[in-house]
ZAFI-787503 format. One record per residue (C-alpha): residue in three letters; chain; z, y, x. Coordinates in steps of 0.1 Angstrom, whole numbers. Layout:
# residues N
    r  c      z      y      x
  ala  A      Z      Y      X
...
END
This chain:
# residues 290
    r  c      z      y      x
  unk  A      0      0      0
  unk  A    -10     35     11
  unk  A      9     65      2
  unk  A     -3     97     15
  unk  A     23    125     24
  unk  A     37    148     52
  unk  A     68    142     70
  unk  A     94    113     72
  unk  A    120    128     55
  unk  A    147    102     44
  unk  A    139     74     19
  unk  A    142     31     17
  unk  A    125     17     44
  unk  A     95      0     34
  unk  A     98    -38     30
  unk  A     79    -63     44
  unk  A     52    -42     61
  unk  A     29    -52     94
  unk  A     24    -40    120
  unk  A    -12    -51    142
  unk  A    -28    -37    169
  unk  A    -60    -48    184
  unk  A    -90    -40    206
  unk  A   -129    -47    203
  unk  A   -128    -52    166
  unk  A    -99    -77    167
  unk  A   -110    -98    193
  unk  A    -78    -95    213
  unk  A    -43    -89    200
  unk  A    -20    -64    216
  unk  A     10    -64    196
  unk  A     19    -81    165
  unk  A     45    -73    144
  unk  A     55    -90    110
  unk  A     89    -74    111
  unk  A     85    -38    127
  unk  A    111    -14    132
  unk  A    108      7    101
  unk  A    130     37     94
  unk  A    131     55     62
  unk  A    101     72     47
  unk  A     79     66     79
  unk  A     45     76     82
  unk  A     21     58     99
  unk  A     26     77    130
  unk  A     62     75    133
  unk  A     60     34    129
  unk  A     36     32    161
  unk  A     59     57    179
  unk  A     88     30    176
  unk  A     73     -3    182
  unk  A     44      8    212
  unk  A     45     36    238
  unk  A     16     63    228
  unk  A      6     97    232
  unk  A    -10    122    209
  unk  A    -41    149    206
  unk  A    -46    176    174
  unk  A    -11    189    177
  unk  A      1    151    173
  unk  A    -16    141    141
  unk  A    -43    120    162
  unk  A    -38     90    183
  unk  A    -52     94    222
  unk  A    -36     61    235
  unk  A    -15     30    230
  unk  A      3     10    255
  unk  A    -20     31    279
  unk  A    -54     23    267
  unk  A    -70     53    256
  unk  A   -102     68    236
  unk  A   -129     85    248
  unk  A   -160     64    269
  unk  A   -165     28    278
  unk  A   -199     23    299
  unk  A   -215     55    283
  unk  A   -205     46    245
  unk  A   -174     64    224
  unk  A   -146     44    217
  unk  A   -115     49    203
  unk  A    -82     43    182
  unk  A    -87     35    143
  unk  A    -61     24    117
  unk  A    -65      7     84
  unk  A    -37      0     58
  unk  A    -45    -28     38
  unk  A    -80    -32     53
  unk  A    -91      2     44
  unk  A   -101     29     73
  unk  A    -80     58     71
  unk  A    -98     90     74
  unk  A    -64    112     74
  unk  A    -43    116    102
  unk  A    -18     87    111
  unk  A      9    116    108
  unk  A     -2    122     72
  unk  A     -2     88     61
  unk  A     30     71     47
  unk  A     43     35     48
  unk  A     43     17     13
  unk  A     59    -15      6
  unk  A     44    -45     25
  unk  A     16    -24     41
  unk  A     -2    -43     64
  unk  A    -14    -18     91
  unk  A    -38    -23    115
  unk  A    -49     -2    148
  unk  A    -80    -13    165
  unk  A    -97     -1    195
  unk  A   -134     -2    199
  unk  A   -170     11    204
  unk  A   -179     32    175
  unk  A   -215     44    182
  unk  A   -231     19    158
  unk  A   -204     25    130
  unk  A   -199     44     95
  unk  A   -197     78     94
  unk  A   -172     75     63
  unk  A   -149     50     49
  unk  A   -153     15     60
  unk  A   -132    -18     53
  unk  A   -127    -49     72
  unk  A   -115    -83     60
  unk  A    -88    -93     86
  unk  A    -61    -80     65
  unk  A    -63   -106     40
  unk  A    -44   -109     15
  unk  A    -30    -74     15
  unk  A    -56    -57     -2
  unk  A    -50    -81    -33
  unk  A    -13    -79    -35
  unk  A      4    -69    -70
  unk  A    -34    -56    -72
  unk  A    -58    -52   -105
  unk  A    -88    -68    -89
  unk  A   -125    -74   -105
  unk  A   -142   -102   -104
  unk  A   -179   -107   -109
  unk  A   -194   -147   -101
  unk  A   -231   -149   -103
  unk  A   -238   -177   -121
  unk  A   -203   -169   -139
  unk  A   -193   -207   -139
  unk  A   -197   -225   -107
  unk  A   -171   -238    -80
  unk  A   -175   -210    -50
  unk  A   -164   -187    -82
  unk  A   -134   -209    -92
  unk  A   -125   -214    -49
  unk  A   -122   -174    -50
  unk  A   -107   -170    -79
  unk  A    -77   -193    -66
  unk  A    -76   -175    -36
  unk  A    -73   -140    -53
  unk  A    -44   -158    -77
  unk  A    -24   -169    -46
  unk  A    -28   -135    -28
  unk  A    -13   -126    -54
  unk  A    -42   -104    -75
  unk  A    -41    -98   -112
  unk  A    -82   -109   -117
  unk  A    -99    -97   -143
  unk  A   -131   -106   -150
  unk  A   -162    -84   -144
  unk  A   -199    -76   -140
  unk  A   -220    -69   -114
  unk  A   -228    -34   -122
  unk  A   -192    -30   -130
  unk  A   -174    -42   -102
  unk  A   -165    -13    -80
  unk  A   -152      7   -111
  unk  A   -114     -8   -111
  unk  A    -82      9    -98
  unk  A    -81    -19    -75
  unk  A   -108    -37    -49
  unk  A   -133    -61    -65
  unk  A   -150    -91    -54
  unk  A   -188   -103    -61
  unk  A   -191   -142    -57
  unk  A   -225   -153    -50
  unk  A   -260   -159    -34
  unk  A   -272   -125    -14
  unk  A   -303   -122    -38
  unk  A   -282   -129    -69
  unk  A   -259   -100    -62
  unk  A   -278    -74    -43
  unk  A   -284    -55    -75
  unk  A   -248    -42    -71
  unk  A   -245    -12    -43
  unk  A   -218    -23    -28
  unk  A   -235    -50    -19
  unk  A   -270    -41    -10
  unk  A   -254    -17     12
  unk  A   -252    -44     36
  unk  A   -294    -44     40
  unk  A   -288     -8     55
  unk  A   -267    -26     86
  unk  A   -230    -13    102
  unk  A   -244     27    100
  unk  A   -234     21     62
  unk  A   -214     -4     52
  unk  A   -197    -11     85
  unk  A   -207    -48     83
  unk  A   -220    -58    117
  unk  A   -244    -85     98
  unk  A   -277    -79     78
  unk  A   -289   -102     50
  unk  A   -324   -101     44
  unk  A   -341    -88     14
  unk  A   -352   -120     -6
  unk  A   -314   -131     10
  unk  A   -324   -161     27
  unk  A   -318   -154     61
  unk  A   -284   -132     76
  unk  A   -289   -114    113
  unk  A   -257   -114    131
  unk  A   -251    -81    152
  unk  A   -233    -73    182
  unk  A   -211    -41    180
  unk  A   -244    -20    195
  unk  A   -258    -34    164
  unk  A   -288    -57    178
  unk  A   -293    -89    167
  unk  A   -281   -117    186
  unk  A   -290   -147    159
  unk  A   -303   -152    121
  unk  A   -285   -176     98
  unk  A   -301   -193     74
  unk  A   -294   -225     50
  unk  A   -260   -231     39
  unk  A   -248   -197     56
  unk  A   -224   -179     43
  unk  A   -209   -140     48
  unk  A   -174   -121     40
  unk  A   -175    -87     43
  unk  A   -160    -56     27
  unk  A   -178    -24     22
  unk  A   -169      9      2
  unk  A   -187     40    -15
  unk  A   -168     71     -7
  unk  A   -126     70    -11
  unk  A   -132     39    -37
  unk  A   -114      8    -33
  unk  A   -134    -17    -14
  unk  A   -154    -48    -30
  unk  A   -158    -77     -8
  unk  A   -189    -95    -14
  unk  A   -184   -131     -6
  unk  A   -219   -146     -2
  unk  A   -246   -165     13
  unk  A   -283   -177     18
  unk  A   -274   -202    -12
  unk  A   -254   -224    -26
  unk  A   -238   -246      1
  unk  A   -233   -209     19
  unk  A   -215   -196    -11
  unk  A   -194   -225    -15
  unk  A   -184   -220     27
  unk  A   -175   -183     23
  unk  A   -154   -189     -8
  unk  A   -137   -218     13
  unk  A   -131   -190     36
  unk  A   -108   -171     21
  unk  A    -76   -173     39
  unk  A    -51   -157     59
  unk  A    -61   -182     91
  unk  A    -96   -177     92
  unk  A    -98   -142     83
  unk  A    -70   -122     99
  unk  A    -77   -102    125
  unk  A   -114   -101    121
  unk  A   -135    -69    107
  unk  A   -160    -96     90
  unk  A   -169   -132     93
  unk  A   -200   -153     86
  unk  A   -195   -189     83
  unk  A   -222   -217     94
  unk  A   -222   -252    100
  unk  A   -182   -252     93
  unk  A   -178   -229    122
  unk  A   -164   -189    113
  unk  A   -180   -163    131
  unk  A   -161   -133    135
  unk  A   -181    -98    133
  unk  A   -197    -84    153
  unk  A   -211   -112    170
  unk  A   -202   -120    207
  unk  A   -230   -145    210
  unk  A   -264   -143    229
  unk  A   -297   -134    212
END
Protein backbone atom coordinates (compact mmCIF):
# COMPACT_ATOMS: atom_id res chain seq x y z
CA UNK A 1 0.00 0.00 0.00
CA UNK A 2 1.10 3.47 -0.97
CA UNK A 3 0.19 6.50 0.90
CA UNK A 4 1.47 9.66 -0.28
CA UNK A 5 2.40 12.50 2.34
CA UNK A 6 5.18 14.77 3.73
CA UNK A 7 7.05 14.23 6.82
CA UNK A 8 7.18 11.29 9.35
CA UNK A 9 5.50 12.78 12.04
CA UNK A 10 4.43 10.18 14.67
CA UNK A 11 1.94 7.37 13.91
CA UNK A 12 1.71 3.06 14.24
CA UNK A 13 4.36 1.72 12.49
CA UNK A 14 3.39 -0.02 9.54
CA UNK A 15 3.00 -3.79 9.79
CA UNK A 16 4.44 -6.29 7.92
CA UNK A 17 6.12 -4.21 5.25
CA UNK A 18 9.35 -5.22 2.93
CA UNK A 19 12.01 -4.00 2.35
CA UNK A 20 14.24 -5.13 -1.20
CA UNK A 21 16.90 -3.68 -2.79
CA UNK A 22 18.42 -4.77 -5.96
CA UNK A 23 20.58 -3.98 -8.99
CA UNK A 24 20.34 -4.68 -12.93
CA UNK A 25 16.57 -5.22 -12.78
CA UNK A 26 16.72 -7.67 -9.90
CA UNK A 27 19.33 -9.84 -10.96
CA UNK A 28 21.32 -9.55 -7.78
CA UNK A 29 19.99 -8.91 -4.26
CA UNK A 30 21.58 -6.39 -2.05
CA UNK A 31 19.56 -6.42 1.03
CA UNK A 32 16.46 -8.06 1.86
CA UNK A 33 14.40 -7.32 4.49
CA UNK A 34 11.03 -9.03 5.47
CA UNK A 35 11.10 -7.44 8.88
CA UNK A 36 12.65 -3.84 8.47
CA UNK A 37 13.16 -1.37 11.11
CA UNK A 38 10.06 0.72 10.76
CA UNK A 39 9.37 3.65 12.96
CA UNK A 40 6.19 5.52 13.13
CA UNK A 41 4.68 7.18 10.09
CA UNK A 42 7.89 6.59 7.87
CA UNK A 43 8.22 7.62 4.53
CA UNK A 44 9.91 5.76 2.13
CA UNK A 45 12.95 7.67 2.62
CA UNK A 46 13.28 7.53 6.15
CA UNK A 47 12.91 3.39 6.00
CA UNK A 48 16.05 3.16 3.58
CA UNK A 49 17.92 5.71 5.89
CA UNK A 50 17.58 3.04 8.83
CA UNK A 51 18.23 -0.30 7.25
CA UNK A 52 21.17 0.83 4.36
CA UNK A 53 23.80 3.60 4.52
CA UNK A 54 22.83 6.34 1.64
CA UNK A 55 23.16 9.69 0.57
CA UNK A 56 20.95 12.22 -0.98
CA UNK A 57 20.56 14.92 -4.07
CA UNK A 58 17.37 17.58 -4.61
CA UNK A 59 17.74 18.95 -1.06
CA UNK A 60 17.29 15.12 0.08
CA UNK A 61 14.10 14.08 -1.56
CA UNK A 62 16.24 11.97 -4.27
CA UNK A 63 18.26 8.98 -3.78
CA UNK A 64 22.20 9.35 -5.20
CA UNK A 65 23.54 6.05 -3.61
CA UNK A 66 23.00 3.04 -1.51
CA UNK A 67 25.54 0.97 0.28
CA UNK A 68 27.93 3.09 -2.01
CA UNK A 69 26.69 2.33 -5.44
CA UNK A 70 25.56 5.30 -7.02
CA UNK A 71 23.65 6.84 -10.15
CA UNK A 72 24.83 8.51 -12.95
CA UNK A 73 26.89 6.44 -15.96
CA UNK A 74 27.83 2.80 -16.47
CA UNK A 75 29.87 2.29 -19.89
CA UNK A 76 28.30 5.52 -21.46
CA UNK A 77 24.46 4.58 -20.46
CA UNK A 78 22.38 6.38 -17.45
CA UNK A 79 21.65 4.42 -14.65
CA UNK A 80 20.28 4.86 -11.51
CA UNK A 81 18.22 4.28 -8.20
CA UNK A 82 14.28 3.50 -8.71
CA UNK A 83 11.71 2.35 -6.10
CA UNK A 84 8.39 0.65 -6.54
CA UNK A 85 5.80 0.04 -3.68
CA UNK A 86 3.77 -2.84 -4.50
CA UNK A 87 5.29 -3.19 -8.04
CA UNK A 88 4.38 0.17 -9.12
CA UNK A 89 7.25 2.88 -10.13
CA UNK A 90 7.05 5.82 -7.98
CA UNK A 91 7.42 9.00 -9.78
CA UNK A 92 7.41 11.21 -6.43
CA UNK A 93 10.25 11.56 -4.34
CA UNK A 94 11.12 8.71 -1.85
CA UNK A 95 10.75 11.62 0.86
CA UNK A 96 7.19 12.17 -0.18
CA UNK A 97 6.10 8.83 -0.24
CA UNK A 98 4.69 7.10 3.04
CA UNK A 99 4.80 3.50 4.29
CA UNK A 100 1.33 1.67 4.32
CA UNK A 101 0.60 -1.47 5.89
CA UNK A 102 2.46 -4.52 4.40
CA UNK A 103 4.06 -2.38 1.63
CA UNK A 104 6.45 -4.34 -0.20
CA UNK A 105 9.05 -1.77 -1.35
CA UNK A 106 11.54 -2.27 -3.76
CA UNK A 107 14.75 -0.17 -4.89
CA UNK A 108 16.53 -1.32 -8.01
CA UNK A 109 19.54 -0.11 -9.67
CA UNK A 110 19.86 -0.21 -13.39
CA UNK A 111 20.36 1.11 -16.95
CA UNK A 112 17.46 3.24 -17.88
CA UNK A 113 18.25 4.41 -21.46
CA UNK A 114 15.75 1.85 -23.07
CA UNK A 115 13.05 2.47 -20.38
CA UNK A 116 9.53 4.41 -19.91
CA UNK A 117 9.36 7.80 -19.67
CA UNK A 118 6.34 7.48 -17.18
CA UNK A 119 4.93 4.97 -14.89
CA UNK A 120 5.95 1.46 -15.27
CA UNK A 121 5.29 -1.78 -13.18
CA UNK A 122 7.15 -4.89 -12.66
CA UNK A 123 5.96 -8.32 -11.49
CA UNK A 124 8.60 -9.33 -8.77
CA UNK A 125 6.51 -8.02 -6.15
CA UNK A 126 3.95 -10.65 -6.30
CA UNK A 127 1.53 -10.85 -4.38
CA UNK A 128 1.54 -7.41 -2.99
CA UNK A 129 -0.21 -5.66 -5.61
CA UNK A 130 -3.27 -8.12 -5.00
CA UNK A 131 -3.52 -7.86 -1.30
CA UNK A 132 -7.01 -6.88 0.35
CA UNK A 133 -7.19 -5.60 -3.44
CA UNK A 134 -10.47 -5.24 -5.82
CA UNK A 135 -8.93 -6.76 -8.76
CA UNK A 136 -10.49 -7.36 -12.50
CA UNK A 137 -10.42 -10.15 -14.15
CA UNK A 138 -10.88 -10.75 -17.95
CA UNK A 139 -10.14 -14.74 -19.36
CA UNK A 140 -10.32 -14.91 -23.14
CA UNK A 141 -12.07 -17.68 -23.76
CA UNK A 142 -13.89 -16.88 -20.32
CA UNK A 143 -13.87 -20.71 -19.33
CA UNK A 144 -10.68 -22.47 -19.75
CA UNK A 145 -7.98 -23.77 -17.09
CA UNK A 146 -4.99 -20.97 -17.50
CA UNK A 147 -8.18 -18.74 -16.37
CA UNK A 148 -9.16 -20.87 -13.42
CA UNK A 149 -4.95 -21.38 -12.54
CA UNK A 150 -4.98 -17.35 -12.19
CA UNK A 151 -7.86 -16.97 -10.74
CA UNK A 152 -6.58 -19.33 -7.73
CA UNK A 153 -3.59 -17.51 -7.65
CA UNK A 154 -5.34 -14.01 -7.25
CA UNK A 155 -7.66 -15.85 -4.37
CA UNK A 156 -4.56 -16.92 -2.37
CA UNK A 157 -2.82 -13.47 -2.79
CA UNK A 158 -5.36 -12.60 -1.29
CA UNK A 159 -7.53 -10.42 -4.21
CA UNK A 160 -11.24 -9.77 -4.13
CA UNK A 161 -11.71 -10.93 -8.21
CA UNK A 162 -14.29 -9.74 -9.90
CA UNK A 163 -14.97 -10.61 -13.09
CA UNK A 164 -14.41 -8.39 -16.23
CA UNK A 165 -14.03 -7.61 -19.88
CA UNK A 166 -11.42 -6.87 -21.99
CA UNK A 167 -12.18 -3.45 -22.80
CA UNK A 168 -13.02 -2.97 -19.20
CA UNK A 169 -10.18 -4.20 -17.39
CA UNK A 170 -8.00 -1.32 -16.51
CA UNK A 171 -11.14 0.75 -15.15
CA UNK A 172 -11.12 -0.85 -11.43
CA UNK A 173 -9.85 0.86 -8.22
CA UNK A 174 -7.53 -1.93 -8.08
CA UNK A 175 -4.95 -3.67 -10.77
CA UNK A 176 -6.48 -6.14 -13.31
CA UNK A 177 -5.41 -9.15 -14.97
CA UNK A 178 -6.07 -10.27 -18.76
CA UNK A 179 -5.73 -14.17 -19.05
CA UNK A 180 -5.04 -15.34 -22.47
CA UNK A 181 -3.43 -15.87 -26.02
CA UNK A 182 -1.39 -12.48 -27.20
CA UNK A 183 -3.78 -12.25 -30.31
CA UNK A 184 -6.86 -12.88 -28.23
CA UNK A 185 -6.15 -10.02 -25.92
CA UNK A 186 -4.32 -7.41 -27.83
CA UNK A 187 -7.53 -5.46 -28.37
CA UNK A 188 -7.12 -4.24 -24.81
CA UNK A 189 -4.28 -1.20 -24.53
CA UNK A 190 -2.80 -2.34 -21.81
CA UNK A 191 -1.89 -5.05 -23.52
CA UNK A 192 -1.00 -4.11 -26.95
CA UNK A 193 1.15 -1.72 -25.45
CA UNK A 194 3.63 -4.42 -25.19
CA UNK A 195 4.01 -4.45 -29.39
CA UNK A 196 5.48 -0.76 -28.77
CA UNK A 197 8.61 -2.62 -26.65
CA UNK A 198 10.24 -1.30 -23.04
CA UNK A 199 9.97 2.67 -24.44
CA UNK A 200 6.19 2.09 -23.41
CA UNK A 201 5.18 -0.42 -21.43
CA UNK A 202 8.51 -1.11 -19.67
CA UNK A 203 8.27 -4.79 -20.72
CA UNK A 204 11.74 -5.77 -22.03
CA UNK A 205 9.77 -8.51 -24.44
CA UNK A 206 7.80 -7.86 -27.73
CA UNK A 207 5.00 -10.19 -28.86
CA UNK A 208 4.39 -10.11 -32.41
CA UNK A 209 1.44 -8.79 -34.06
CA UNK A 210 -0.62 -11.96 -35.16
CA UNK A 211 0.98 -13.07 -31.41
CA UNK A 212 2.75 -16.12 -32.41
CA UNK A 213 6.08 -15.39 -31.76
CA UNK A 214 7.58 -13.21 -28.43
CA UNK A 215 11.27 -11.39 -28.88
CA UNK A 216 13.07 -11.36 -25.73
CA UNK A 217 15.18 -8.05 -25.13
CA UNK A 218 18.19 -7.27 -23.29
CA UNK A 219 17.98 -4.06 -21.06
CA UNK A 220 19.54 -2.01 -24.40
CA UNK A 221 16.36 -3.44 -25.83
CA UNK A 222 17.81 -5.75 -28.77
CA UNK A 223 16.73 -8.89 -29.31
CA UNK A 224 18.62 -11.66 -28.08
CA UNK A 225 15.92 -14.68 -29.00
CA UNK A 226 12.14 -15.16 -30.33
CA UNK A 227 9.84 -17.64 -28.48
CA UNK A 228 7.44 -19.31 -30.11
CA UNK A 229 5.03 -22.46 -29.44
CA UNK A 230 3.94 -23.10 -26.04
CA UNK A 231 5.63 -19.65 -24.84
CA UNK A 232 4.32 -17.93 -22.39
CA UNK A 233 4.76 -14.00 -20.93
CA UNK A 234 4.01 -12.11 -17.41
CA UNK A 235 4.28 -8.70 -17.48
CA UNK A 236 2.66 -5.61 -16.05
CA UNK A 237 2.16 -2.39 -17.80
CA UNK A 238 0.21 0.89 -16.87
CA UNK A 239 -1.47 3.99 -18.66
CA UNK A 240 -0.65 7.06 -16.84
CA UNK A 241 -1.11 7.03 -12.57
CA UNK A 242 -3.75 3.94 -13.25
CA UNK A 243 -3.26 0.75 -11.44
CA UNK A 244 -1.37 -1.67 -13.36
CA UNK A 245 -2.95 -4.85 -15.39
CA UNK A 246 -0.85 -7.70 -15.79
CA UNK A 247 -1.36 -9.46 -18.93
CA UNK A 248 -0.64 -13.12 -18.37
CA UNK A 249 -0.20 -14.60 -21.87
CA UNK A 250 1.29 -16.52 -24.59
CA UNK A 251 1.79 -17.72 -28.30
CA UNK A 252 -1.23 -20.21 -27.38
CA UNK A 253 -2.59 -22.41 -25.37
CA UNK A 254 0.06 -24.57 -23.77
CA UNK A 255 1.89 -20.92 -23.27
CA UNK A 256 -1.07 -19.55 -21.48
CA UNK A 257 -1.48 -22.46 -19.36
CA UNK A 258 2.75 -21.99 -18.45
CA UNK A 259 2.27 -18.29 -17.46
CA UNK A 260 -0.75 -18.91 -15.41
CA UNK A 261 1.26 -21.83 -13.70
CA UNK A 262 3.59 -18.98 -13.12
CA UNK A 263 2.08 -17.10 -10.77
CA UNK A 264 3.86 -17.30 -7.59
CA UNK A 265 5.90 -15.73 -5.11
CA UNK A 266 9.12 -18.18 -6.13
CA UNK A 267 9.21 -17.75 -9.63
CA UNK A 268 8.26 -14.24 -9.82
CA UNK A 269 9.91 -12.23 -7.03
CA UNK A 270 12.52 -10.20 -7.67
CA UNK A 271 12.13 -10.08 -11.44
CA UNK A 272 10.70 -6.94 -13.52
CA UNK A 273 8.99 -9.61 -16.02
CA UNK A 274 9.30 -13.21 -16.91
CA UNK A 275 8.63 -15.26 -19.96
CA UNK A 276 8.32 -18.85 -19.52
CA UNK A 277 9.45 -21.66 -22.20
CA UNK A 278 10.00 -25.18 -22.25
CA UNK A 279 9.33 -25.21 -18.20
CA UNK A 280 12.23 -22.93 -17.77
CA UNK A 281 11.31 -18.90 -16.36
CA UNK A 282 13.10 -16.32 -18.03
CA UNK A 283 13.52 -13.27 -16.11
CA UNK A 284 13.32 -9.85 -18.08
CA UNK A 285 15.30 -8.35 -19.67
CA UNK A 286 16.97 -11.23 -21.15
CA UNK A 287 20.70 -12.03 -20.19
CA UNK A 288 21.00 -14.54 -23.01
CA UNK A 289 22.93 -14.35 -26.41
CA UNK A 290 21.15 -13.40 -29.75
Amino acid sequence: MLVEGCGAGAGKPSSEATLLVTRDFGRTVLADENRPDIRGADTVMRLLQRNARVTTRFGGGFVQSIDGLAGGQEDGRPVDWFFYVDGALSERGAADVRVGDGAAIWWDHHDWGSGPAGGAAVVGSFPAPFRDAPTRLACLPARSAACETARLALRRAGARVEDATAGSVADGRGPGMLVGAYAAIRAAPSARMLEEGPGASGVYARPSRDGRSVALLDERARPTRTLRAGAGLVAATRRGDRPAVWSVTGTDGPGVEAAAGALDQRRLGERFAVAVTAGATVALPDGGTP
